[in-house]
C-alpha positions in Angstrom: -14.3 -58.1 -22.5 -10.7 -57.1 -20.8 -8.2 -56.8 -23.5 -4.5 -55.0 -24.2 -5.0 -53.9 -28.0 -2.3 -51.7 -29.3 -4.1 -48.5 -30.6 -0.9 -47.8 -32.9 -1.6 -50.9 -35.0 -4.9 -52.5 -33.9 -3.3 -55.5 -32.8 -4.8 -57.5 -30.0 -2.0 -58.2 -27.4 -3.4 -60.3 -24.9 -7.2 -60.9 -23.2 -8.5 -61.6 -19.9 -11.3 -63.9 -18.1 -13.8 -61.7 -16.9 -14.6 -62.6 -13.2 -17.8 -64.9 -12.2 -20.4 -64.1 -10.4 -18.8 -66.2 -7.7 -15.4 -64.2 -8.0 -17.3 -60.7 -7.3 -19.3 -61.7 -4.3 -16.7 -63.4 -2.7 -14.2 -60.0 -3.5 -17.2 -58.4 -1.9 -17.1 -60.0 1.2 -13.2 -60.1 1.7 -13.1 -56.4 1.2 -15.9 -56.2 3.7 -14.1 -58.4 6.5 -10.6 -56.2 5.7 -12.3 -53.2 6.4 -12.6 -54.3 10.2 -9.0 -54.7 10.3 -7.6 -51.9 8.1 -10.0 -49.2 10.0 -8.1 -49.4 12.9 -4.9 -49.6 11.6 -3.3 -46.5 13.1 -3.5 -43.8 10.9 0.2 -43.1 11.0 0.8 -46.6 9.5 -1.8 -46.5 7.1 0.3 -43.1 6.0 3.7 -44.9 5.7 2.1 -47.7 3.4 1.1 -44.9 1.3 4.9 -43.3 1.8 6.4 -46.6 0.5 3.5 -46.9 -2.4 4.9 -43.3 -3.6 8.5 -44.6 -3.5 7.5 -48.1 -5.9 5.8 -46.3 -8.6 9.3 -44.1 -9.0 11.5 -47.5 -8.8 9.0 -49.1 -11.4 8.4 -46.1 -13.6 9.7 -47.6 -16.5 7.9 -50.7 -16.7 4.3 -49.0 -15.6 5.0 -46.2 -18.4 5.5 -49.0 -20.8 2.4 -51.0 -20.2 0.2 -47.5 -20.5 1.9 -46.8 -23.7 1.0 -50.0 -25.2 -2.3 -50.0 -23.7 -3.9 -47.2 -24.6 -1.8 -45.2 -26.6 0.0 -42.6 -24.6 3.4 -41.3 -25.8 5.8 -42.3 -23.5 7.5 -39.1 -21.7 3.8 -38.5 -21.2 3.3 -41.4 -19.4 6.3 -41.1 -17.1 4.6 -38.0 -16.0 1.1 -39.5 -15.6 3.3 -41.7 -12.9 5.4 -38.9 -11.2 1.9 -37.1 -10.2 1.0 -40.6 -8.6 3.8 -40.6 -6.9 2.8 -37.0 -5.8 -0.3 -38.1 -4.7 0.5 -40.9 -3.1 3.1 -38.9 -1.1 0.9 -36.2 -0.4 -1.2 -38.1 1.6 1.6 -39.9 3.0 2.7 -36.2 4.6 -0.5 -35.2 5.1 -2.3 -37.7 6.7 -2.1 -37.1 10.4 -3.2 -34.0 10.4 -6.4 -34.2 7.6 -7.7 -36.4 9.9 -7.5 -34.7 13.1 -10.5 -34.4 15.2 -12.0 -30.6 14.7 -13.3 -29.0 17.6 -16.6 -27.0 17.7 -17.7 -24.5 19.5 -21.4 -24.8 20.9 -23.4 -23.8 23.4 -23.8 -25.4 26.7 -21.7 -28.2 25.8 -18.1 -29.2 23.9 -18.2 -31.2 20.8 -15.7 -32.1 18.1 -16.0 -33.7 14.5 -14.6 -37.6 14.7 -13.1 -38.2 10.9 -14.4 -41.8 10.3 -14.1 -44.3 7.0 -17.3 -45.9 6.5 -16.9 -49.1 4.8 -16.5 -51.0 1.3 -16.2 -48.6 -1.8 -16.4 -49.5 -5.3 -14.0 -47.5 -8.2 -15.0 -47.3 -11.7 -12.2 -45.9 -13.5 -11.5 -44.6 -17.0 -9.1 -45.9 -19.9 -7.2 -42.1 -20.7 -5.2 -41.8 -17.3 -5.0 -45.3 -16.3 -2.8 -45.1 -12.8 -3.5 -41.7 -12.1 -7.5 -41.8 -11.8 -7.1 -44.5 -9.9 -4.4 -43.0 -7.3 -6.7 -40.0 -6.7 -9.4 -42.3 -5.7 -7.5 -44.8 -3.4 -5.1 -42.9 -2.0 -7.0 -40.5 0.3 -9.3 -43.6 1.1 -6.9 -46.0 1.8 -5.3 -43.1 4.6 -8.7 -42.7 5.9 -9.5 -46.3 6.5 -12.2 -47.4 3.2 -11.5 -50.7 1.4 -11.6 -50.6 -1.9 -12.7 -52.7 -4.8 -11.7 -51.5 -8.2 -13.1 -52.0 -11.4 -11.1 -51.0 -14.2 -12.1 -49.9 -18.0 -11.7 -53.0 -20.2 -9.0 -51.3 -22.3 -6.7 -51.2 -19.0 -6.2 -54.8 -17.7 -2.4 -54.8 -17.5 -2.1 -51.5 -15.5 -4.7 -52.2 -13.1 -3.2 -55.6 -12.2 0.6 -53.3 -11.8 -1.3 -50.8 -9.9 -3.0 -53.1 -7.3 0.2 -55.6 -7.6 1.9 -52.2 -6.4 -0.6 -51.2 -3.7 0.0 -54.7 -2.0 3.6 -54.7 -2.0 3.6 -51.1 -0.6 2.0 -53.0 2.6 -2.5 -52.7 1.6 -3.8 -56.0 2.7 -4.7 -57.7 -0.5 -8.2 -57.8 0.6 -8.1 -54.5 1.2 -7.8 -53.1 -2.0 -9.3 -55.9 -4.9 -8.6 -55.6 -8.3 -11.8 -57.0 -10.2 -12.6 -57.5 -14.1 -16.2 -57.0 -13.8 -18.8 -56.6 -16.2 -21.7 -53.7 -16.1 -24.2 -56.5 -14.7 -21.6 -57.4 -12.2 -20.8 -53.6 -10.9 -24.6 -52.8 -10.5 -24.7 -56.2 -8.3 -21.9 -54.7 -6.7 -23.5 -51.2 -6.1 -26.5 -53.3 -4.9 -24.5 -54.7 -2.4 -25.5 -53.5 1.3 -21.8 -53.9 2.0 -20.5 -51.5 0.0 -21.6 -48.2 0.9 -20.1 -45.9 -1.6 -19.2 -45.9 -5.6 -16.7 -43.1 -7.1 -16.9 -43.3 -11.2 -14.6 -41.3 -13.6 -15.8 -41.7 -17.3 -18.7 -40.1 -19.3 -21.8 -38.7 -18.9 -23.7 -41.6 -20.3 -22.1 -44.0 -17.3 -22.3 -41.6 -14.8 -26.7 -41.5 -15.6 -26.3 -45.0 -15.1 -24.1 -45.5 -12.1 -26.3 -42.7 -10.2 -29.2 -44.0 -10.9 -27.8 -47.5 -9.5 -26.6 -45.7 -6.6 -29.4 -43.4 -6.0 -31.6 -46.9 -6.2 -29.9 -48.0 -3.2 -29.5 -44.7 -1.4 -25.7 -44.6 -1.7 -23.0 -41.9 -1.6 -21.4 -41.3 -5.3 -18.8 -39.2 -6.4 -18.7 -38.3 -10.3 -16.3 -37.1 -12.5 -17.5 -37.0 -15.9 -16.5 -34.6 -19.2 -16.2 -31.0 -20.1 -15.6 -28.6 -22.7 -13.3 -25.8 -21.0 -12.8 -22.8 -22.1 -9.9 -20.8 -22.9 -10.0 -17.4 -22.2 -7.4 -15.1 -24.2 -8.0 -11.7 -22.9 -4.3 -10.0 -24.0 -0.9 -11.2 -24.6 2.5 -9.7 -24.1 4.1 -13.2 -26.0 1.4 -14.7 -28.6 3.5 -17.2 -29.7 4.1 -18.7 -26.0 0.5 -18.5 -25.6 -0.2 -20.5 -28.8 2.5 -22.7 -27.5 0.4 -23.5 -24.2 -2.9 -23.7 -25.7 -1.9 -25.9 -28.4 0.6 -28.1 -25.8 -2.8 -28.3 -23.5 -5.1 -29.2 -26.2 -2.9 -31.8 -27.6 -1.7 -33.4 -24.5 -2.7 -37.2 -24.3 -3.8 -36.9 -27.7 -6.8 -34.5 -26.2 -8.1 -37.3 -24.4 -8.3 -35.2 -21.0 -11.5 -33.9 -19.4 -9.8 -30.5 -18.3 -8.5 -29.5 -21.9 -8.9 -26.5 -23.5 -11.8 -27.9 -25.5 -12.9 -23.9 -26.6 -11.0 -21.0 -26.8 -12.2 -17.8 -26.9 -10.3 -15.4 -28.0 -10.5 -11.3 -28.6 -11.0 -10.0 -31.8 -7.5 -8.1 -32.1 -5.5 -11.3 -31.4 -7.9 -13.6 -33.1 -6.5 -14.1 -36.9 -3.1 -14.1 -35.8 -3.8 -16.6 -33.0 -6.3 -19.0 -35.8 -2.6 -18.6 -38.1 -0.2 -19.6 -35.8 -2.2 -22.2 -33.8 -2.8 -24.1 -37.0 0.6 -23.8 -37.8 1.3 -25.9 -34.6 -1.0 -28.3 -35.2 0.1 -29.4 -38.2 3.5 -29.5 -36.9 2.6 -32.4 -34.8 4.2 -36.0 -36.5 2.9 -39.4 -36.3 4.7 -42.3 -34.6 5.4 -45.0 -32.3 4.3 -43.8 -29.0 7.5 -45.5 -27.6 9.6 -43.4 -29.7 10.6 -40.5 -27.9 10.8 -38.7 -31.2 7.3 -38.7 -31.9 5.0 -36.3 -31.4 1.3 -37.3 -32.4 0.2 -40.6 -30.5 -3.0 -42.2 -31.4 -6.2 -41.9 -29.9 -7.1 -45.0 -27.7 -9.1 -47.3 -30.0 -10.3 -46.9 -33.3 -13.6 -46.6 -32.6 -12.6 -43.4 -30.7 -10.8 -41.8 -33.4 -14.1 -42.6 -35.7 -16.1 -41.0 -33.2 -14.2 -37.5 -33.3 -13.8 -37.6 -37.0 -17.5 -38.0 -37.4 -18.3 -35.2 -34.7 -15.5 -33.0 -37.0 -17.5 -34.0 -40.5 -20.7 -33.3 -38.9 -19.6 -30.0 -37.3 -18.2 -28.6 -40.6 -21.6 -29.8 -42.7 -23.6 -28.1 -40.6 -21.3 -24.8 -41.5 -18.1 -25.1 -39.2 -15.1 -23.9 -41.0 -12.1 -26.7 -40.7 -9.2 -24.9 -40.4 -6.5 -27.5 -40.2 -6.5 -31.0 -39.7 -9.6 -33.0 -39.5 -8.6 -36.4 -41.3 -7.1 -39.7 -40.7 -3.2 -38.9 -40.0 -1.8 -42.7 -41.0 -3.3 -45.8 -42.6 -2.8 -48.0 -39.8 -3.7 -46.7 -35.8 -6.1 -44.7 -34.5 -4.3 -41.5 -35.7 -5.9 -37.9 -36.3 -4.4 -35.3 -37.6 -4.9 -32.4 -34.6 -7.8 -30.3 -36.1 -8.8 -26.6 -35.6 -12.5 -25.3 -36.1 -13.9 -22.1 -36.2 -17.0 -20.2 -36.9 -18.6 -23.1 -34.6 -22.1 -21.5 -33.8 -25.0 -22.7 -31.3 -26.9 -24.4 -33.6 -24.3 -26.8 -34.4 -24.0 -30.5 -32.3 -20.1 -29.7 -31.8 -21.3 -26.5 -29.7 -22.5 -28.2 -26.8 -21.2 -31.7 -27.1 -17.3 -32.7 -25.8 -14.6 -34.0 -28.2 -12.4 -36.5 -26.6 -9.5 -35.9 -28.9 -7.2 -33.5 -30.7 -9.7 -31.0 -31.9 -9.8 -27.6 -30.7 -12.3 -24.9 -31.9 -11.3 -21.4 -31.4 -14.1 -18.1 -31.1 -14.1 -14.7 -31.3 -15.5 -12.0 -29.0 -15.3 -8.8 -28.8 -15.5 -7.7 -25.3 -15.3 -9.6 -21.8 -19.2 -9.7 -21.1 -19.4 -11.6 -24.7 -16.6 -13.7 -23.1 -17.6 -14.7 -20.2 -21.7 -15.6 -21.7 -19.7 -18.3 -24.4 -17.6 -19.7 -21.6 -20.2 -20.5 -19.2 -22.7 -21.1 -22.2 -22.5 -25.2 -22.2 -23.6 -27.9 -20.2 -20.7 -28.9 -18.5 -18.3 -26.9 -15.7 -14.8 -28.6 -14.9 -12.4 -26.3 -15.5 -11.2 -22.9 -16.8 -8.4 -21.0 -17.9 -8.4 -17.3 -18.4 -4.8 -15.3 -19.7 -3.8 -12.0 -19.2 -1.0 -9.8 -18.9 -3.0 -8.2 -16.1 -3.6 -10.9 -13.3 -6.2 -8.6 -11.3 -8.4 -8.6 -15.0 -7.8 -12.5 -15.3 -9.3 -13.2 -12.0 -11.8 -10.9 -12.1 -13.2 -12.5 -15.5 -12.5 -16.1 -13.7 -14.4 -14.8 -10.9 -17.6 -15.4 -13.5 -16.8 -18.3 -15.0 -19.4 -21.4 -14.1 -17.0 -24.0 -13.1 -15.2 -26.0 -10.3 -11.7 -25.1 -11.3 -10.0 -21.9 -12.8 -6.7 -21.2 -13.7 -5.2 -18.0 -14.5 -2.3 -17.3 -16.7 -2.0 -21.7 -16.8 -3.7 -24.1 -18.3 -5.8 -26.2 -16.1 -4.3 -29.0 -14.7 -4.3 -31.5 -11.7 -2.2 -31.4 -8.5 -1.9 -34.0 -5.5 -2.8 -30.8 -3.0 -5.6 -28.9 -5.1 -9.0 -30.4 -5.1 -10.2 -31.5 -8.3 -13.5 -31.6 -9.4 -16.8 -29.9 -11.7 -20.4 -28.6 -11.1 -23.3 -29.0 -13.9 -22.9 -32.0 -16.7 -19.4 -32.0 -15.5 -19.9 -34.1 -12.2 -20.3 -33.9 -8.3 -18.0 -34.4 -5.3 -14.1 -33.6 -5.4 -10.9 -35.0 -5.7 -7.5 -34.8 -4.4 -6.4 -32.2 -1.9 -7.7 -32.0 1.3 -11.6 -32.3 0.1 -10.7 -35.4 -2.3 -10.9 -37.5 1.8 -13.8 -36.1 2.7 -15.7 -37.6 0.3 -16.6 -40.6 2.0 -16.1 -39.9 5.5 -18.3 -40.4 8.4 -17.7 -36.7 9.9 -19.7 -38.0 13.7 -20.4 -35.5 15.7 -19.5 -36.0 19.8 -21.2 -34.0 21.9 -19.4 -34.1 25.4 
């Protein structure tokens, strides 16, 4: 089931055992008897593991960016930066610890009472293939500061970097029971989630797993936190520079080969600047070359399977028979790999699957509008509600539009992104709960009230 296949030529690198049933229960019960230990571990300690966790992943940068790269596709320079944000988060945390877990004092009547910041217990990560070390630093790293053990379940695509990341987590000075890397299968996780001693189950990954994983949870009355797809919009209200504009939609779109929740999946663009934006967009599209993701000369990576890449180019044919007009792109970009060539629909209507569905990889579809109202009814008309982006030469405008927007996130004059301090999260299809920042710790937190 775990596996390293190289998505630039389809060759299987290396495999590994999937755990027993034996393996899991006892992983259960070691990161259930660390938690005793690692919960009172003063918190200033607990921040200076973290500290020395943000300093490896700089030292070993070159050797986790390689195993990514060969992993799952990602061009390298990308993957470097995939590992400086860890080492952001990691550090933020680090910095911040002391004081997001301060007691906060509350003002009642008759009485003095404060809110006590507790961990509560075992939690189980289910992470995704398409940012392998970075889902998985968002996740641990505010619970490992607040005092949570964690086991971690990996996608199967992503055996190599989750053994360096947890290899990583121990040496920064994280018990090894603590924090237990496990190559589970589905049966195995929703044994886990079962578990009485594990009291909470945080899931990046699509819609279809997160149904499943919140139904398991719900079964058992325990806390989730889910972080599924999207479709954001793009908002082009105006422009002073078109061209730089193109330049960050189509960087957005296309970075990690589109695999990214919080890409610009539609962008909806005003009449005036539409045509010229459809032109030059393309234009940079097809500018994008094929090659080894290891080269730092290439520019097009492939998706992270095969069977990935066949899924977008079916949702691409299937859009453009039902009437979609395919612009640029759309086909297989080399014989061997799971290369596409980056794609650009338009005249995408309702009625068409593609409208409200997500496409994991370099596609972009582009609309026109003619006014804001029209604007804003596309953007928030889809099932999902990560992120945002809205651009105009007049901030005031762009955050009055983003101001309407159905989503968790919204960037103005940006595209979205992901920062150690800014939570990180989406309402509707998109998920529940937030990440990073100083929400990303309360997430599984025992906030006891002490009345005194």
């Amino acid at each position: 089931m775990y596996s390293v296949t190289n998505p630039a030529t389809g060759e299987v690198v290396e495999r590994f055992e999937t755990a027993t049933d034996l393996q899991i229960r006892a992983a259960v019960g070691q990161a259930h008897d660390a938690f005793a230990i690692w919960r009172v571990t003063p918190v200033a300690e607990r921040a200076k593991v973290l500290a020395v966790a943000a300093g490896l992943v700089v030292e070993r940068i070159d050797e986790l960016a390689e195993i990514i790269t060969l992993e799952m596709g990602k061009l390298l320079p990308e993957s470097k930066g995939e590992l400086h944000l860890v080492a952001d988060i990691f550090r933020y945390y680090a910095e911040h610890g002391l004081a997001l877990l301060e007691d906060e004092q509350l003002t009642i009547r008759g009485a003095q009472a404060r809110i006590q910041k507790d961990p509560v217990g075992v939690l189980l990560g289910i992470m995704p293939w398409n940012y392998p070390y970075y889902q998985v630093a968002r996740f641990a790293a505010p619970n490992l500061l607040l005092g949570n053990t964690i086991m971690l379940k990996h996608a199967p695509a992503c055996p190599r970097s989750s053994a360096a990341i947890a290899r990583l987590i121990h040496d920064a000075g994280v018990p090894a029971a603590a924090y237990v890397n496990i190559y589970a299968s589905n049966d195995q996780v929703a044994d886990i989630i079962a578990d009485p001693r594990v009291q909470g189950v945080s899931l990046t990954g699509s819609e279809r797993a997160g149904r499943v994983v919140a139904a398991q949870a719900g079964r058992h009355l325990k806390k989730v936190v889910l972080e599924l797809g999207g479709s954001d919009p793009m908002i082009i209200l105006d422009s002073d520079d078109l061209d730089a504009t193109v330049e960050l939609a189509a960087a957005s779109r296309l970075e990690n080969t589109g695999q990214a929740c919080n890409a610009p999946k539609r962008m909806i663009v005003m009449a005036d600047l539409y045509d010229e934006f459809v032109e030059k967009l393309g234009l940079r599209f097809a500018s994008y070359t094929v090659g080894d993701p290891q080269d730092p000369a290439t520019t097009l990576a492939p998706l992270s399977s095969m069977s990935a890449a066949e899924r977008v180019l079916s949702q691409v044919s299937r859009a453009v028979s039902q009437g979609a007009t395919l612009r640029v792109g759309g086909y297989r970009a080399a014989e061997q790999g799971a290369y596409i060539q980056p794609t650009v629909l338009t005249d995408v209507t309702p009625e068409m699957d593609i409208y409200r569905e997500e496409v994991f990889g370099p596609v972009a579809m582009v609309f026109r509008v003619d006014n804001e109202e029209q604007a804003v009814a596309l953007a928030n008309d889809t099932p999902f509600g990560l992120g945002a982006s809205v651009f105009s030469s007049d901030v005031e405008r762009a955050c009055r539009i983003g101001s309407q927007i159905e989503a968790g996130m919204v960037y103005v004059n940006a595209p979205a992104g992901s920062q150690a301090d800014l939570p990180f999260g989406g309402i509707k299809r998109s998920g529940v709960g937030r990440e990073l920042g100083s929400l990303g710790i309360e997430e599984f937190m025992n906030k006891k009230i002490v009345r005194y």
